[in-house]
N, C-alpha and C positions, 0 to 999 in steps of 0.2 A: 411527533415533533410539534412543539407548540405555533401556532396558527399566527400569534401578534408579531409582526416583525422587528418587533424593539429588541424583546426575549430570544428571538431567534440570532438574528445579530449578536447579541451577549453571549450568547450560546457558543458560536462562532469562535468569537474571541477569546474565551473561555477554554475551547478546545488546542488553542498557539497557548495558550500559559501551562497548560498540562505539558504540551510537547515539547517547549522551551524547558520546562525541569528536567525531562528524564533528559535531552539533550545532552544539558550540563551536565546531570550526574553521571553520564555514559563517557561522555568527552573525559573526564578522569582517567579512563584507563587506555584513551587510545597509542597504541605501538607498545603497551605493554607484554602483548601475546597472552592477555589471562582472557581467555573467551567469557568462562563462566562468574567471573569477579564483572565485568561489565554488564551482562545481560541481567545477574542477581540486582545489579544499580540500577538499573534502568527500570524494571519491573516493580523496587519496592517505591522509586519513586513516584513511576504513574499511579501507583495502586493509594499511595500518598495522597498526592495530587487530586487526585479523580473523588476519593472519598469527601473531598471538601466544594464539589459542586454541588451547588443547588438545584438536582437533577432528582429524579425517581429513576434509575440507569440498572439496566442488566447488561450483564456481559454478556453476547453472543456469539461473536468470536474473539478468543483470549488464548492466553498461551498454554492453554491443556487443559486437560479435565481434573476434574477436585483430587482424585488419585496420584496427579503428577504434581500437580501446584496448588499449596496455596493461596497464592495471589494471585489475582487477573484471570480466576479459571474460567470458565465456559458455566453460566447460568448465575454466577456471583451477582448478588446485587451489591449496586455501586452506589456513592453518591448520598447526600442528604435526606435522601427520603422526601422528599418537598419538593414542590419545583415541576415541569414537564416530564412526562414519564417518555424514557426512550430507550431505542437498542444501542449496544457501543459495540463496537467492531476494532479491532487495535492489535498493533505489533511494538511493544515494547520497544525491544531492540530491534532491527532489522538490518542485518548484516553484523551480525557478532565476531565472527572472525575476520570481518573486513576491518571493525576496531579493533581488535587485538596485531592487526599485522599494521594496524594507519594506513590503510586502504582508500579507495573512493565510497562514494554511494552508499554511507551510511547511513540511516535513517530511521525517526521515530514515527510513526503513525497512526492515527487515530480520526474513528468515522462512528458518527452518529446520526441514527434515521427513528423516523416514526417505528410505532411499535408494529412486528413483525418486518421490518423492513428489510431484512436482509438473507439471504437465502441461509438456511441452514445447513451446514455441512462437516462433514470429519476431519480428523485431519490426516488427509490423504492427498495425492498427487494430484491435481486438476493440467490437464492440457488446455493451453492458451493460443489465442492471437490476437493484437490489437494492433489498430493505426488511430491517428488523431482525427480533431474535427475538419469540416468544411469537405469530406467526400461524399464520394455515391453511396447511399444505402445499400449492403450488402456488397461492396468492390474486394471483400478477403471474405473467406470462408475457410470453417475447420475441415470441412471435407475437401475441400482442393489441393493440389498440389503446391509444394513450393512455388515452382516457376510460375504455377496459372497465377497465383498470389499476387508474385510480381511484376505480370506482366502488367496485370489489373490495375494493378497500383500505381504503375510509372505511366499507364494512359489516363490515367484519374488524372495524377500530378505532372505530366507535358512532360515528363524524363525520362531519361534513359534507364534501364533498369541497372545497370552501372554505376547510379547516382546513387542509386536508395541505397539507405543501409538498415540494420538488422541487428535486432540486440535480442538476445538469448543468456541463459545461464551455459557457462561454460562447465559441462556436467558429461561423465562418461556417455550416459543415456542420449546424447544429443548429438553423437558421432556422426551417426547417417543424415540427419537434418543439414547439418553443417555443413557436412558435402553437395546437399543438391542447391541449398542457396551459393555458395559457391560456385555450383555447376551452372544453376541460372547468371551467373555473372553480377549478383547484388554483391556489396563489401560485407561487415560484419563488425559488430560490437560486442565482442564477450565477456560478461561482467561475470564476477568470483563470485557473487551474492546479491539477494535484494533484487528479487522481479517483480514487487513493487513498483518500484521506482525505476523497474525498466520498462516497465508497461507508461510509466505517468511521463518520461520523458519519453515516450513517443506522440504524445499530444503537446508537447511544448517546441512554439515556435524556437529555432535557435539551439536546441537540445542534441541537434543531431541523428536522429532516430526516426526513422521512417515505418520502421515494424516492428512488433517485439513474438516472437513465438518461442513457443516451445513448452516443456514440461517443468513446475511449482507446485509449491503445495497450494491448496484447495480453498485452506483461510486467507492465503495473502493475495489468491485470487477475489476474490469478494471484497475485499480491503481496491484493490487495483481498479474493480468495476465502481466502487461508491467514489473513485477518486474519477471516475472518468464519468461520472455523472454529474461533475460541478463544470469541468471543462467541456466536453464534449468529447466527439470519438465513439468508436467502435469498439465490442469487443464481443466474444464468444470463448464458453469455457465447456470444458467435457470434463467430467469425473473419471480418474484413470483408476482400476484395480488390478492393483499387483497379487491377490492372492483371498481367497474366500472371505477372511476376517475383513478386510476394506470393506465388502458390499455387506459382509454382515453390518459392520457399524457405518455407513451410507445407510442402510434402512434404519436402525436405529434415529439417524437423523431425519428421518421422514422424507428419505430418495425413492422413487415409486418404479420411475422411468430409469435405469440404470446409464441408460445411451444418451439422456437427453444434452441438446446443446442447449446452453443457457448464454442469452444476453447480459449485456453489464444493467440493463433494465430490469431483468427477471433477480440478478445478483443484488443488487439493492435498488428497492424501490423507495418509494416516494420523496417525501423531504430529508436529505441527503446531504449533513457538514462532513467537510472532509479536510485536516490539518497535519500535516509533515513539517517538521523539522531536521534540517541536517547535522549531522553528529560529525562528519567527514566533509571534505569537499565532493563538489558533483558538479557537473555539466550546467544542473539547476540553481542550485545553491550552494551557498557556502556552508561548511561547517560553522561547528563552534569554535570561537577564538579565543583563547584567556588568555586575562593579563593581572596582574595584582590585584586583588581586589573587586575581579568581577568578569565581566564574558560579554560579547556579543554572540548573539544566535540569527538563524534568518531562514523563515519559515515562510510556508505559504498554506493558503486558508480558503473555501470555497465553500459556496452553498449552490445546488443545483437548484434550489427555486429561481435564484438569479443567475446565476453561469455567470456571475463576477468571481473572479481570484485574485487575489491581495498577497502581495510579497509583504512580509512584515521585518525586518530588523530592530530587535530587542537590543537593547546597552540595560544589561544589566550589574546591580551595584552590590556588591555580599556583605556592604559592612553595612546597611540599609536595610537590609531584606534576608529573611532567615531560607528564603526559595523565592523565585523568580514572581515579580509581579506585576 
């Protein structure tokens, strides 16, 4: 990540104009039920988009390997060739069936770090937990129970364990989880998609979300940790293997330790932009709006050198502009 903080700043902001495109171009299909006709939009647009930064940019995490995708794969180089050389970490679409049904908590996302900045991984299941800033170092643990979690939690935050609530992917695999927060007496938030952006509303004041656990894939873990590196928060991930071939291709990614718990620190380090826009509405933000002739979007944007986050609302004009500027 480049060092001048003018470039970096640009950077930044440069990152809300890529997310703002695929935004809109996602927003197209929303409540139409066609999964694969949104996420195909969303994808050629960032891949679009992204090509015209003035960036030296590799993909490191993208939405599959060269074998599955074209666009956005994992090792692509991105970008002008010129410019600050860096990693890109990104989820096109995130929550594709959440647009197809006009869902909540749909969202585009995208994170860039210095070079090597971001843990390397498959794409395979990663177990999670996160809470937001302002607690005790180490107050949740992946090795803990539910309830000790909670208990931890609510004498962190002076409440009742009654108060917290809990966002999870609402997934067969999370049956037994469900029941013992439940049994601990915490409420619960069960989103269709996007543990992104349930991990990122659990560090926003106002969001409602006090925890976010459970089981995600591996890259939108690392997306989640670079996003909790601008705000602040907690987080720990464990690589989950459902069957030989995962830890074969985990080592292929250079996994050494197969058990290790990894920090959102270890998940992406050092200089750390991190940009979301909504495609749907959310708790966060709003989706995208059209009207004749143009769109509002409304994004938010962060760099962990400063732990400043900027809500942004774009008005954007289409008889002006051939893509968002």
């Amino acid at each position: 990540m480049p060092e001048d903080k003018h470039t970096d700043r640009n950077i930044a902001l440069e990152s809300v104009r890529v997310t703002e495109v695929v935004a809109i171009a996602a927003s197209q299909f929303m409540g139409g039920g066609d999964e694969q006709s949104a996420d195909q939009a969303a994808v050629a647009a960032m891949h679009d988009a992204l090509g015209k930064l003035v960036i030296d940019g590799t993909i490191c995490i993208g939405e599959g390997t060269p074998d599955e995708t074209d666009k956005l794969f994992s090792g692509e180089k991105i970008g002008t060739g010129d410019g600050p050389k860096m990693d890109i970490a990104l989820v096109a679409l995130e929550g594709k069936s959440v647009v197809a049904r006009g869902g909540p908590n749909a969202m585009t996302v995208i994170a860039m770090a210095e070079d090597g900045g971001f843990l390397n991984v498959p794409n395979i299941y990663m177990d999670k937990i996160a809470v937001g800033p302002g607690l005790p170092e180490g107050v949740v643990d992946l090795d803990r129970r539910p309830s000790e979690n909670l208990q931890a939690l609510s004498e962190a935050k002076g409440v009742p364990v009654s108060d917290l609530v809990v966002c999870m992917l609402d997934r067969p695999r999370h049956g037994n989880l469900i029941a013992k927060v439940r049994d601990a007496g915490a409420r619960m938030r069960l989103i269709l998609d996007g543990d992104v952006s349930g991990v990122i509303s659990a560090s926003q004041v106002g969001a409602g979300v006090d925890l976010f656990l459970g089981i995600g894939g591996a890259p939108q873990g690392v997306l989640a940790a670079a996003a909790l590196r601008g705000v602040g928060g907690q987080m720990q991930g464990r690589l989950i293997y459902r069957n030989k071939n995962d830890k074969v291709e985990a080592g292929k990614a250079g996994i050494e330790d197969f058990d290790r718990k990894y920090s959102a620190e270890e998940m992406a380090s050092g200089n750390v932009t991190f940009a979301a826009t909504g495609i749907t509405y959310s708790a966060m933000q709003e989706g995208v709006r059209l009207f004749p002739g143009g769109a509002i979007t409304h994004s938010m944007v962060w760099r962990s050198v400063t732990g400043t986050l900027r809500y942004v609302e774009g008005h954007h004009n289409f008889t002006r502009q051939s893509t968002t500027g």
